[in-house]
N, C-alpha and C positions, 0 to 999 in steps of 0.2 A: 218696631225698630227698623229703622232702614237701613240699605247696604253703607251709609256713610258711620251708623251706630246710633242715631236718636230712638231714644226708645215711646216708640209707639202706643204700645200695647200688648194685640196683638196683632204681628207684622199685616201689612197690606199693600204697601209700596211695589210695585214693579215696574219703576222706570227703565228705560232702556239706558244703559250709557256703557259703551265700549268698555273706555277707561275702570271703572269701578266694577265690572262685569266682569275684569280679566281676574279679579279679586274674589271673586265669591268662588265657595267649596262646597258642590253635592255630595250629598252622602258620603261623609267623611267619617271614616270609623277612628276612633282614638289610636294612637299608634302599639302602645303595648300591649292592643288584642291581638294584633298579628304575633309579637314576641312570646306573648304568653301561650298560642295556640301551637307554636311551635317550639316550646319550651325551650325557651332560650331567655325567657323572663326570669326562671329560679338561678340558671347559670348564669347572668349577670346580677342577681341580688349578693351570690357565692363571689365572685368577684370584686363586687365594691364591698365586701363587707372585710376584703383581706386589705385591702386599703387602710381599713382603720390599722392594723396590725402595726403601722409605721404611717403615720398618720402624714398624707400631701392632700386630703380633703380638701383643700384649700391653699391660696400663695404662702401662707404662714409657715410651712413645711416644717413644722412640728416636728412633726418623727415620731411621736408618743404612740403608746400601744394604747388604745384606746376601746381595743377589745379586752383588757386588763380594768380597762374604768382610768386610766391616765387622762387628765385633764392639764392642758396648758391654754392659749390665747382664746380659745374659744369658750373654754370652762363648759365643756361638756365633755361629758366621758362615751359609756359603749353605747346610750340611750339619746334620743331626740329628747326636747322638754318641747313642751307646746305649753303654749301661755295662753289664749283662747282659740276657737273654731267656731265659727258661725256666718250665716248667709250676708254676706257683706253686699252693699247697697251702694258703697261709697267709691268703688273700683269705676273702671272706666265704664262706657255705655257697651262697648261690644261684650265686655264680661259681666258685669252685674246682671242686663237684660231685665228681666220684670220676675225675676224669685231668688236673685242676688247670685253673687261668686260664694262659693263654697271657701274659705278661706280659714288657713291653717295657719295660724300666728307661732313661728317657733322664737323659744326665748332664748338669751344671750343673743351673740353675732362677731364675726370675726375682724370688725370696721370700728373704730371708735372715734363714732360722728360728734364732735362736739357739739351739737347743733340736733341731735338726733330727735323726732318728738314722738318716738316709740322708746325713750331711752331705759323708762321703767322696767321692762320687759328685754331692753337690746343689751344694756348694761347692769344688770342687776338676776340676779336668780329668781324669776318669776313664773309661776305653772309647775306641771309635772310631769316626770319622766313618762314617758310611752314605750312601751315594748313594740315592735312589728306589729303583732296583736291588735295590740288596742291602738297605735295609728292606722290600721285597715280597719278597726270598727269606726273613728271618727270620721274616714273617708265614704266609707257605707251611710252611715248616720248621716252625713251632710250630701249624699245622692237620694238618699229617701226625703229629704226634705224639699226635696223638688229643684234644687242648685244645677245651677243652667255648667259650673267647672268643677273641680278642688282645685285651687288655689296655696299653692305652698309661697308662704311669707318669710324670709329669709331663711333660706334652706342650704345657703352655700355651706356651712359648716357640717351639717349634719346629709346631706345629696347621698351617702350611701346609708345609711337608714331610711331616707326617703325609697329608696331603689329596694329595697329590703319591704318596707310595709307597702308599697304596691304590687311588691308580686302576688303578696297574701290575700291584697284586697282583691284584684283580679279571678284571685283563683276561686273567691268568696260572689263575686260576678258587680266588679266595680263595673261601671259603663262610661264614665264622666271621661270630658275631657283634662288635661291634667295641664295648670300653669305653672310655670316657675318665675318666682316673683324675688328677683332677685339684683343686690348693690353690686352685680357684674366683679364684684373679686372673689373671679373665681377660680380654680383651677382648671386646667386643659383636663386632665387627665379625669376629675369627675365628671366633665360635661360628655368627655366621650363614652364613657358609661352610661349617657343620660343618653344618647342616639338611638332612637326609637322606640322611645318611652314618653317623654317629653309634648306634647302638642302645640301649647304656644308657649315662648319664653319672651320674658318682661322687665330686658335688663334696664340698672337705672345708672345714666352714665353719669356721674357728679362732676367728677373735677379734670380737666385738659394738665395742667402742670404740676408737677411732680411735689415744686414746696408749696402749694396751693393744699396739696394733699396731704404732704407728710403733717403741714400745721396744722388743717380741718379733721383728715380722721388717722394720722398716725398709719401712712404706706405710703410713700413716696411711690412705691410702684405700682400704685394705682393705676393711674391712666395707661402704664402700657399692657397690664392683667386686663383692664376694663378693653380695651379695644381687641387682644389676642381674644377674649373670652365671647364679645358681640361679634366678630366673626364667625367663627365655630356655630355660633347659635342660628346663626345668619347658613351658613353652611348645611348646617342640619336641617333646620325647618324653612329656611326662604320666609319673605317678605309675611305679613299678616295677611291671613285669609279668611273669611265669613261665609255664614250659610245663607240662605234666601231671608232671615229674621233678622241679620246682622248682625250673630253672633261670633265670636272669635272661635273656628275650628283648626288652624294650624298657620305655623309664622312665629315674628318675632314682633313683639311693640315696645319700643324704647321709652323711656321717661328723663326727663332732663327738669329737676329740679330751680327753678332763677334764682340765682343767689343774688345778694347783695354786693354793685360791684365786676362783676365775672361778667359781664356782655361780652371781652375778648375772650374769654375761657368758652361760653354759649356757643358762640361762632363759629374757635377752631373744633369746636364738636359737632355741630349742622355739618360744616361743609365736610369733613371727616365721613360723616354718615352718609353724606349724598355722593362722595365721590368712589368711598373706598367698600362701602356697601350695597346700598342702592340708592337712589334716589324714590323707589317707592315704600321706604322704611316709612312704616305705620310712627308717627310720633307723637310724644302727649308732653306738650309742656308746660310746666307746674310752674303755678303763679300764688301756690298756696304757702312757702316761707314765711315763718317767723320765727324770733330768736327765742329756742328752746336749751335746755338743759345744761352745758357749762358758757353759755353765753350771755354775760353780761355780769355774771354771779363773784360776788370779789373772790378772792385766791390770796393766797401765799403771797405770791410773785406781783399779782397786779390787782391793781382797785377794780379795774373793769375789762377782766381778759375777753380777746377775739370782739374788740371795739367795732374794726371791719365790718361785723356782718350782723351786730345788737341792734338792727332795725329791720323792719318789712323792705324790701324791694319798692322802688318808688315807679310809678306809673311810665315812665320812660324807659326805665329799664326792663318795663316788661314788654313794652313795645320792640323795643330795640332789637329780645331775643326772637319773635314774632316775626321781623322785617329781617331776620339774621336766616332765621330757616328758610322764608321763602325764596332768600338771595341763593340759596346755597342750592336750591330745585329741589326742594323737597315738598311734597303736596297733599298727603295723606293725615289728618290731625284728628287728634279727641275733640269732637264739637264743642267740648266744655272750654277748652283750653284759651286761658286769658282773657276770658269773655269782659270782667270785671276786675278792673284793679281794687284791694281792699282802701277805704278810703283814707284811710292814715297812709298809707303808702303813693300819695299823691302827689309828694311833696320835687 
């Protein structure tokens, strides 16, 4: 793999280039060995864990005691659920690498994407409960399988049980770096909790306007959670940075979704990220949309609800958000990104 993130093999690339060289991380130790060495890893687990007590895990600000087992918008109670864990191959190049992202699928979610095509899993009770415990053995188990991160999959809901079973896995002699793979609604207050734990974050910005949002996943306050939340992230770890292999060892990499439609929502999001964060914000944008789970499905209400967005992105519109990034100075991209529009979406 090279410093841009093409995977290789085994790396052998050693171009010279200024620009992509300010980017690369020698011997980077995972950030919560430092915390843990100075035990200040178990007093931050003790910490987020009294969060649940009155539950702001999240914008939803619940309130529920969730060290009781109260469950409200997230439908999880004192325990994480994880739906599956395994070497995922399908993550970007800088995380997969050549023996996959260690990746921790947590079920429910605090978002309800109508569109979602994890909905099985995101809306629905799927997998099972983990104590600390046994999410520090899934984190061990998927380091011994030779996993280049762990990878936590929508953890906004549950970020202090996350903070909980890494302190144990550490103490158990995790090594991996640690991604947070997450729909940026999130709270301030967990992320600050997550400040120096955390190595790379991989928020995924969806939607610029508020009834864009409240119609797609039911928060209108979306976009201004999502931008206060990629700050902070942005704050914490700085731009994404790689090792001599081109792997991801610390930073943030945003994902931006192409909807059907939204090239002005695309846009006021590039240039948002180039102006108000960096302009060498790592980005990956997705040209993989299709209409999943309450989209296109008859209802009550309508024969063919969220009509808008019951088709693939058409070839123009993946260009468009393409030509939107680059206007806005943004330079750093997932090689994969938009390579190929799918051919129904040509239109």
């Amino acid at each position: 793999m090279d410093y841009h993130g093409r995977v290789t093999r085994e790396p052998t690339d050693r171009r010279s280039d200024r620009r992509t060289d300010a980017f690369v991380l020698d011997d980077h130790e995972p950030a919560y060995l430092r915390l843990h060495r100075e035990g200040r890893l178990a007093e931050r687990a003790k910490a987020a864990l009294e969060e649940l007590r009155d539950c702001r895990a999240c914008p939803r600000n619940c309130g529920c005691d969730r060290l009781k087992d109260e469950r409200r918008a997230c439908h999880t109670g004192r325990h994480a659920i994880v739906s599956s864990a395994f070497p995922h191959f399908g993550e970007e190049d800088c995380l997969r690498g050549w023996r996959g992202s260690g990746t921790i699928f947590f079920g429910l979610c605090n978002l309800r994407c109508v569109f979602c095509q994890n909905w099985d899993i995101s809306q629905q009770r799927q997998g099972r409960e983990c104590t600390a415990d046994e999410l520090a053995d899934i984190m061990l188990e998927l380091q011994d399988l030779g996993c280049h991160n762990v990878n936590f999959v929508t953890p906004e809901h549950v970020a202090p049980q996350v903070i909980e079973a890494v302190a144990v896995a550490a103490d158990r002699g995790l090594r991996l770096p640690l991604v947070y793979n997450t729909s940026a609604y999130d709270a301030l207050r967990s992320l600050r909790l997550l400040d120096g734990i955390v190595d790379v974050y991989m928020p995924d910005f969806k939607f610029w306007k508020p009834e864009t949002a409240l119609r797609l996943c039911l928060a209108r306050d979306y976009p201004e959670r999502a931008r206060e939340a990629i700050r902070e992230m942005h704050r914490q770890v700085g731009p994404l940075r790689v090792d001599r292999r081109g792997l991801a060892r610390r930073g943030m990499l945003v994902r931006h979704l192409v909807m059907p439609g939204q090239q002005e929502e695309a846009a006021a999001i590039f240039e948002w990220l180039a102006r108000e964060v960096s302009v060498d914000t790592y980005v990956n944008v997705m040209g993989q949309y299709r209409p999943e789970h309450r989209v296109g499905v008859p209802s009550r209400r309508e024969e063919k609800p969220f009509a808008e967005i019951d088709r693939r992105p058409y070839g123009p519109e993946l260009e468009a958000a393409q030509d939107a990034a680059h206007r806005a100075g943004l330079w750093r991209f997932d090689e994969r990104w938009l390579v190929r529009p799918p051919l129904e979406a040509t239109g």
